[in-house]
C-alpha positions in Angstrom: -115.9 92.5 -5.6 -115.2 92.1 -2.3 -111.6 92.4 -0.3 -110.7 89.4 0.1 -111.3 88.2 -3.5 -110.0 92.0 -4.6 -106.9 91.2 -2.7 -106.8 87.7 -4.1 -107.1 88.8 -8.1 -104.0 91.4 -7.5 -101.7 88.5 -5.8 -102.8 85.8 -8.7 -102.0 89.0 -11.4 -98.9 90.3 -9.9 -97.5 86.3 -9.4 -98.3 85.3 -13.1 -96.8 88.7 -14.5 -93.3 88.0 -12.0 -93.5 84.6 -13.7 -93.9 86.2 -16.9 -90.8 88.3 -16.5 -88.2 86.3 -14.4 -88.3 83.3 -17.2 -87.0 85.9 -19.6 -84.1 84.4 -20.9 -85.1 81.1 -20.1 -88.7 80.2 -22.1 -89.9 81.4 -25.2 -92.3 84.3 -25.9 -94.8 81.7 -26.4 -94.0 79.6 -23.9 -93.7 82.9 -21.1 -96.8 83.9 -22.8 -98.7 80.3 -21.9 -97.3 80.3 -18.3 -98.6 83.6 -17.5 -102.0 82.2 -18.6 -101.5 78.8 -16.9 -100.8 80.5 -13.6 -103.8 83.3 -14.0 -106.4 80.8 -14.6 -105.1 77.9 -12.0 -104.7 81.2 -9.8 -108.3 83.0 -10.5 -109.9 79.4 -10.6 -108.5 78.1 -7.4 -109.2 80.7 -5.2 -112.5 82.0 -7.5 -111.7 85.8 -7.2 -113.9 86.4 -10.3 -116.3 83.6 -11.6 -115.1 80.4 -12.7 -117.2 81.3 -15.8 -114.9 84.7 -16.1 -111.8 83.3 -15.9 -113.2 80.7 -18.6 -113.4 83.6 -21.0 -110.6 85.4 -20.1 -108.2 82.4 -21.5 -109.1 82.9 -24.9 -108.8 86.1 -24.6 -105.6 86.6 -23.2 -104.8 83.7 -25.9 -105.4 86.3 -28.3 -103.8 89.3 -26.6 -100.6 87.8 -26.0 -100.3 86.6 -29.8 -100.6 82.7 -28.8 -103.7 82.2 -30.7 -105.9 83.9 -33.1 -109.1 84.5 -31.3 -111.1 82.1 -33.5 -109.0 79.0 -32.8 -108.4 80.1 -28.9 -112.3 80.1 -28.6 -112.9 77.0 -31.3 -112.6 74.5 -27.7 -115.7 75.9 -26.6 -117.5 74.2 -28.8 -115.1 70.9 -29.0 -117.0 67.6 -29.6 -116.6 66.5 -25.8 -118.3 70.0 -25.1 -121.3 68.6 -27.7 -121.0 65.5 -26.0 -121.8 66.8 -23.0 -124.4 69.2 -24.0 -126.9 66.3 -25.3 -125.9 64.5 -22.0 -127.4 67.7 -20.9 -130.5 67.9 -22.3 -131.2 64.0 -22.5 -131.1 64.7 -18.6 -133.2 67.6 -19.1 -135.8 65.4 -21.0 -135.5 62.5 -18.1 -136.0 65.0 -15.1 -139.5 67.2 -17.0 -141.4 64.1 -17.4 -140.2 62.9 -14.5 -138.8 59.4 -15.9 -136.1 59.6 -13.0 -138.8 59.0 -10.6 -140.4 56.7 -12.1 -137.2 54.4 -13.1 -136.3 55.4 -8.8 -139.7 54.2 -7.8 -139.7 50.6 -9.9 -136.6 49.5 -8.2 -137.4 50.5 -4.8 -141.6 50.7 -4.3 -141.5 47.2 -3.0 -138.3 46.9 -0.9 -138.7 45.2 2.1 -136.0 43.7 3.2 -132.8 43.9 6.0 -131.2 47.6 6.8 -128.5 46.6 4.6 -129.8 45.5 1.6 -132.4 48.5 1.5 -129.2 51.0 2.0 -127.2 49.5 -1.0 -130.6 49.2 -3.4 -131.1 52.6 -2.6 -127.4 53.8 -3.4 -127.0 51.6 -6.4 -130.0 53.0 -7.7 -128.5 56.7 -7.2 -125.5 55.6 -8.7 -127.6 54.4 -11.6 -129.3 57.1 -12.5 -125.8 59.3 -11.5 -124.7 57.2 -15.3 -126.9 59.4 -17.1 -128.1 62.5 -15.5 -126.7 64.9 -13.1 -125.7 63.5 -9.7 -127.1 66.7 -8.1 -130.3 65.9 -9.6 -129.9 61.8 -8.6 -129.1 62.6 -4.7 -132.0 64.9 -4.5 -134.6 62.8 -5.8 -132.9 59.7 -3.8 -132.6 61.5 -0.1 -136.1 62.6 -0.9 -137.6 59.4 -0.8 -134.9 58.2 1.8 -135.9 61.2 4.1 -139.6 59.5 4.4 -138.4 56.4 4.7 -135.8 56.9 7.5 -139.3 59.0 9.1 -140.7 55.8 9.8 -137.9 54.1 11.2 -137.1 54.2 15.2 -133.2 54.5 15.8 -131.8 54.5 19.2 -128.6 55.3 18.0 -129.1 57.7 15.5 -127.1 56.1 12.5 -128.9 55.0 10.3 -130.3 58.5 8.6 -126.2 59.1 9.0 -126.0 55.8 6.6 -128.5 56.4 4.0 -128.0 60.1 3.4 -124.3 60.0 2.9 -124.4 56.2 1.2 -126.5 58.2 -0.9 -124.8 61.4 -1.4 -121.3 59.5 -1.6 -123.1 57.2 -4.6 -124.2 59.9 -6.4 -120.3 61.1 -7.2 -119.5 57.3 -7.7 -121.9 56.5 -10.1 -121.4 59.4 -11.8 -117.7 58.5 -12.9 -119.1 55.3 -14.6 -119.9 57.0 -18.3 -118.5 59.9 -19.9 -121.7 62.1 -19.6 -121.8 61.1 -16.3 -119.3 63.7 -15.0 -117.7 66.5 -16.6 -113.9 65.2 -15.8 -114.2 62.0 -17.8 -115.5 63.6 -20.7 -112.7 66.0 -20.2 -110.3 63.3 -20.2 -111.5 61.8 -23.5 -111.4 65.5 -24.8 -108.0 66.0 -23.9 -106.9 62.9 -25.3 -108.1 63.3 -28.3 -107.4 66.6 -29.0 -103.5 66.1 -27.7 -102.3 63.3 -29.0 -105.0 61.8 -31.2 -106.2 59.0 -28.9 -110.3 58.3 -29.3 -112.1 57.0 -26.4 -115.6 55.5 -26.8 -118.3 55.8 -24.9 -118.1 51.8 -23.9 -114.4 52.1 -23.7 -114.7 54.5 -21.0 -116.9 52.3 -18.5 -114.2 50.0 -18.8 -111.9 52.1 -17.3 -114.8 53.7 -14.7 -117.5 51.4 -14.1 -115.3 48.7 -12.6 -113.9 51.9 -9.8 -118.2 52.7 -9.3 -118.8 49.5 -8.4 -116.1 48.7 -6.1 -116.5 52.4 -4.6 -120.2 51.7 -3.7 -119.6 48.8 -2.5 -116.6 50.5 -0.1 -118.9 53.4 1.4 -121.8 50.4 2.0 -119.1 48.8 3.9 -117.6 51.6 5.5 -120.8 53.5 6.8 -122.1 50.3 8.5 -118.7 50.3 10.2 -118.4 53.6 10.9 -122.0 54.0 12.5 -123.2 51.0 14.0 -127.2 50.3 14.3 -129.8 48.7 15.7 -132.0 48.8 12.6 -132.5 45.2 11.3 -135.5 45.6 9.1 -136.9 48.1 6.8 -140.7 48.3 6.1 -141.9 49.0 2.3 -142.8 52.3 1.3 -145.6 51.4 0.3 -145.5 53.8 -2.6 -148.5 53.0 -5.6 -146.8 52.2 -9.0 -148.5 54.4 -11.8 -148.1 53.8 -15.7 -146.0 55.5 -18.1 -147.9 58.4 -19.9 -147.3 59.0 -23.8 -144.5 61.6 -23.2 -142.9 59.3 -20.5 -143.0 56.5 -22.9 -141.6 58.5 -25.8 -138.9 59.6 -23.4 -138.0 56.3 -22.5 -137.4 55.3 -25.6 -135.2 57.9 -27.0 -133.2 57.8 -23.4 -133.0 53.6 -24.3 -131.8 54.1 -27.7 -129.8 57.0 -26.3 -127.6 54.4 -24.4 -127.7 52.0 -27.5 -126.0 54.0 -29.9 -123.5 55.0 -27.2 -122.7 51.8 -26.4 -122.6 50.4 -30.3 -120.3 53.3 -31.6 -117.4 50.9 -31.7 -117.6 47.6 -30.0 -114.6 45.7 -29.0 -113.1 43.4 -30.8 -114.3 39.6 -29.3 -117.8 40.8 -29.6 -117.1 42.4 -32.7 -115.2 39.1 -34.2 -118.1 37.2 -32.8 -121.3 38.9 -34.1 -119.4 40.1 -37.2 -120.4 44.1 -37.0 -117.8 46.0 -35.2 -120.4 48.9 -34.5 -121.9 51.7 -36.4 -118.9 53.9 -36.3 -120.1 56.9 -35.4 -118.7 58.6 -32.4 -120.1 59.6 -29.1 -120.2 63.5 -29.8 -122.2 62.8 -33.4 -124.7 60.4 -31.3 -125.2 63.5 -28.6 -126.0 65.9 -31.5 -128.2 63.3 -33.0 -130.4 62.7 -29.1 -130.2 66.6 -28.6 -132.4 67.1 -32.8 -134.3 63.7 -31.6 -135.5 65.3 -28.4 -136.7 68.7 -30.3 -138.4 66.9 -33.0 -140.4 64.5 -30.9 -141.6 67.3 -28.6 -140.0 65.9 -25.5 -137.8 69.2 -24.8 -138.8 72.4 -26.8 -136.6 75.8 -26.9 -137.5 77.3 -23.5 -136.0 74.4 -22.0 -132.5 74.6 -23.2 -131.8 77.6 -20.9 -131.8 74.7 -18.1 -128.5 73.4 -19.5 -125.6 73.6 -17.4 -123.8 76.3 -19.4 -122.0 77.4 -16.9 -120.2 73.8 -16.7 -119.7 73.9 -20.4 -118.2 77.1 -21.1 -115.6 76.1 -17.9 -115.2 73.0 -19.5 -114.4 75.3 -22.7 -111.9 77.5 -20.8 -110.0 74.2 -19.9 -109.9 72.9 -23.4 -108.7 75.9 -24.7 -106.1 76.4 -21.3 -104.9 73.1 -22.6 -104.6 74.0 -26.0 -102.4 77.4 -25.1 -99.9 75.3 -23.5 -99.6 72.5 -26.2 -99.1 75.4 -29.3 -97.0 77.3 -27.0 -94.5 74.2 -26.2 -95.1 74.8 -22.2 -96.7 71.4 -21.7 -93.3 69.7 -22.6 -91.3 72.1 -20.3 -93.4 71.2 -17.9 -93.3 67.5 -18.5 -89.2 68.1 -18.6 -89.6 69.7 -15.3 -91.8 67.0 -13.7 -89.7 64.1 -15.3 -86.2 65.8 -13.2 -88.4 64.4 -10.0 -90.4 61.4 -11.5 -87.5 59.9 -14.2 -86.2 57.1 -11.8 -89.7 56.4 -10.2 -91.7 53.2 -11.8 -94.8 53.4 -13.2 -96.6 52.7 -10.2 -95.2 55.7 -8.6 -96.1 57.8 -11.5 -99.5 56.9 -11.3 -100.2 57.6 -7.3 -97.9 61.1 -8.0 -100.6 62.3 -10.3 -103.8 60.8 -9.3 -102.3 62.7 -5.7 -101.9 65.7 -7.5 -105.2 65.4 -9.2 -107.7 64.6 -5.7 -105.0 67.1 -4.7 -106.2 69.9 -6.6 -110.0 69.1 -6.7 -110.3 69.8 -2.9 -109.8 73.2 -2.9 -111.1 73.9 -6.8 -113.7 72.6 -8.8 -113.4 69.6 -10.5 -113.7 70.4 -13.7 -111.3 73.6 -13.1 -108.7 71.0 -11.7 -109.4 68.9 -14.6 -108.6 71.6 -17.2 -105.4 72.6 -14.8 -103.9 69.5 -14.6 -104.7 67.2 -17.5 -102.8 68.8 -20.6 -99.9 67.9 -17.9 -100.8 64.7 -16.9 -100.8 63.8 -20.9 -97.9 65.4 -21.1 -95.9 63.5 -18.5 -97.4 60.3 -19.9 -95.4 61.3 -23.3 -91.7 61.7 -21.5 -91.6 59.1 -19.0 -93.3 56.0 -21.2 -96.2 55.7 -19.0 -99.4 55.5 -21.0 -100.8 59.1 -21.0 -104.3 57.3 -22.0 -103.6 55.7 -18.0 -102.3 59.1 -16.7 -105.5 61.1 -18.5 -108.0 58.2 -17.4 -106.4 58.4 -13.7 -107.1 62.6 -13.6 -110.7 62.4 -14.9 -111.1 59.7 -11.8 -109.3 61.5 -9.4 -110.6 65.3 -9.7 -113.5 63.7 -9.3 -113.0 61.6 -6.1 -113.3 63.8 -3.2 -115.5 62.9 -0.6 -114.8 64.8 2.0 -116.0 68.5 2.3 -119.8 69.6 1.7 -118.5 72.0 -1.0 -116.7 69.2 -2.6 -119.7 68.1 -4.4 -123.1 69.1 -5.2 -124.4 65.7 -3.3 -122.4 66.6 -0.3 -124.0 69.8 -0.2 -127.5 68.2 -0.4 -126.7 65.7 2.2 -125.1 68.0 4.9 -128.2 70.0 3.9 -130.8 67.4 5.7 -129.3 68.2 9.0 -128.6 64.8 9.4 -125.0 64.1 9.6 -122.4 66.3 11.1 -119.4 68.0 9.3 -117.2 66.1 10.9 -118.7 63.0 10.4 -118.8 63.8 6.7 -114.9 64.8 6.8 -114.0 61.6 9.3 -115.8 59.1 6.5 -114.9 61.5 3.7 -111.2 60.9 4.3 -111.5 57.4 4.2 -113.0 57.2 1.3 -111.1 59.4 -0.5 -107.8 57.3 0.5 -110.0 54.4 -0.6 -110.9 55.7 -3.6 -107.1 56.4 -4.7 -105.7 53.0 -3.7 -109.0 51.2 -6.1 -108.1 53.6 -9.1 -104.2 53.3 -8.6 -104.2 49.4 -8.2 -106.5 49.2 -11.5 -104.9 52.1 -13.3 -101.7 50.0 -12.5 -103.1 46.2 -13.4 -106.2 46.2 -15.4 -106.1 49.2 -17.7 -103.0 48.4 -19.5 -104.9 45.7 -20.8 -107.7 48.2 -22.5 -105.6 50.2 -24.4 
């Protein structure tokens, strides 16, 4: 370890154990017990002394240490449904990626574009954002900037823009798309974890694109606006790629049809109720985490994915999205979330709803610029459900509003994975990137806030 993070581990350990000791009197063993734990992994996890994966483990542990938990139930949220959810998101994306389905779905929308600047940018970002839905958005901005990269090649800019335009309309369409579905980024599926787990409240797979697909769309349709704004060009007219359409082989075909029924039974698990009173089946009733486990045995028995390939799951993502499950669950057994909630609800009792909302979706984008967003998630929804359950504002809303907003940020190349990628080409500055990120951000919060505020009551 180095100095700095050496130095950074002994503050975050000697803060939580002062916590622990000056609220003698004042909370409960449990609940001293679940705020030294609250402040060691926000601590360790913010400022990512040890690996975020470390600091994962460690809350079960210290679950069990402190007398919280038995060890068995600390660690049974590492394998939660949203966490099996998640895994068969996995390695459906695993499938998609090996016989490179992804390209080929990328190269049917876009080998014959020829049209105005504008319309090429937004079929290329949509089409990111599209393929963001159901596999990782790292994965999605790579292949995308890729074939943007030799597009852009081709093109003569006198001002410089338009590679600016593409690669971050790209980069920025990755994270949109991605909050569309609940195995589109960890938060959401975090937030439908938490929910369920806390107070009992199931969120289905197309329940969930009601509350994100509607903030995608308008988001994509923001940073096509913006980036034309921001950097004007010359560039009227794009010329086609030119790139040779080639047919599906067997184990592209077989892929493609476990990836569509994939999406069917995700979408079928419980339909709402007009379609449902109209076609007279309200869906087959099984739930989203049953339908993952189902894809993930589908892809091993059809040969699409075999053994060696699981290693290529994001485990590090799932066992951090396992130390926030279980983070969440110390506080809820201990009783801190509703001290907490108390606490918050001295400062937020006279504010409306509205206010509520824009205090924690701030809190949320808040916390995901200088943490991940699935650590930030972890921190901060347990709370947010929390608050939602004193102050009469739908914690369904307050959940829905953290999965959004901790993963939001636009701003910073370590922010995202596709921000990384795109500051990578070399072809857009960092402060251009922060100037635009900004903007977007801000953006972002006002379109989740005003539908949090107006639409999604009507979902729930």
């Amino acid at each position: 370890m180095n100095p700095k993070k050496a130095i950074a581990a002994a503050a975050v350990t000697l803060t939580a154990l002062l916590a622990h000791s000056y609220t003698a009197g004042i909370l409960s063993t449990s609940e001293r017990s679940a705020l030294l734990i609250l402040i060691a992994a926000s601590g360790l996890w913010t400022t990512e002394a040890i690996p975020l994966v470390a600091t994962s483990i460690l809350i079960p542990l210290l679950q069990s240490l402190l007398g919280l938990q038995q060890f068995s139930q600390a660690l049974a949220p590492f394998f939660d449904p949203v966490v099996m959810l998640l895994l068969g998101g996995f390695l459906l994306a695993i499938a998609v990626e090996k016989h490179d389905l992804d390209e080929y779905m990328a190269y049917r929308i876009i080998s014959t574009v020829k049209a105005d600047a504008r319309t090429v940018t937004l079929i290329f970002m949509t089409t990111t954002a599209f393929l963001s839905m159901w596999i990782s958005n790292t994965a999605s901005a790579a292949l995308m900037l890729t074939m943007a990269l030799t597009l852009i090649d081709r093109i003569h800019d006198e001002r410089g823009n338009f590679p600016k335009i593409m690669v971050l309309g790209i980069a920025y369409s990755a994270t949109a798309g991605g909050l569309s579905t609940l195995v589109g980024t960890t938060t959401c599926a975090m937030a439908a974890g938490f929910l369920r787990d806390l107070i009992g409240y199931e969120i289905t797979f197309l329940g969930w694109m009601a509350f994100g697909l509607p903030i995608s769309i308008l988001m994509i349709l923001a940073i096509w606006i913006l980036l034309f704004i921001m950097f004007p060009t010359d560039v009227k007219s794009i010329p086609s790629l030119g790139i040779q359409r080639i047919s599906l082989n067997e184990k592209q075909k077989t892929t493609l049809i476990v990836f569509t029924l994939s999406i069917l039974l995700w979408f079928t698990g419980k339909l709402p109720e007009p379609i449902a009173n109209t076609i007279g089946w309200a869906g087959h009733g099984l739930s989203s985490s049953v339908v993952a486990a189902a894809i993930a045995v589908l892809l091993f028995v059809t040969g699409i994915i075999q053994e060696r390939d699981v290693s290529r799951a994001n485990w590090n993502t799932l066992l951090l999205i396992g130390g926030g499950l279980s983070l969440g669950a110390a506080l809820e057994v201990s009783g801190l979330v509703v001290r907490i909630s108390e606490t918050l609800l001295m400062f937020t009792g006279g504010a409306t709803e509205l206010a509520n909302i824009a205090l924690i979706l701030a809190f949320g984008l808040g916390i995901s610029i200088i943490a991940s967003n699935t650590a930030s998630a972890g921190i901060f929804l347990p709370i947010a459900i929390g608050l939602g359950t004193t102050t009469g504002v739908s914690p369904v809303i307050l959940a829905a509003v953290v999965g959004i907003a901790t993963s939001l940020d636009f701003m910073l190349p370590v922010g995202t994975p596709p921000n990384a990628i795109a500051y990578s080409t070399g072809r857009v500055k960092m402060s251009e990137m922060i100037k635009a990120g900004i903007l977007l951000d801000i953006t972002g919060a006002l379109i989740t806030i005003a539908l949090a505020y107006l639409v999604w009551p009507l979902l729930i």
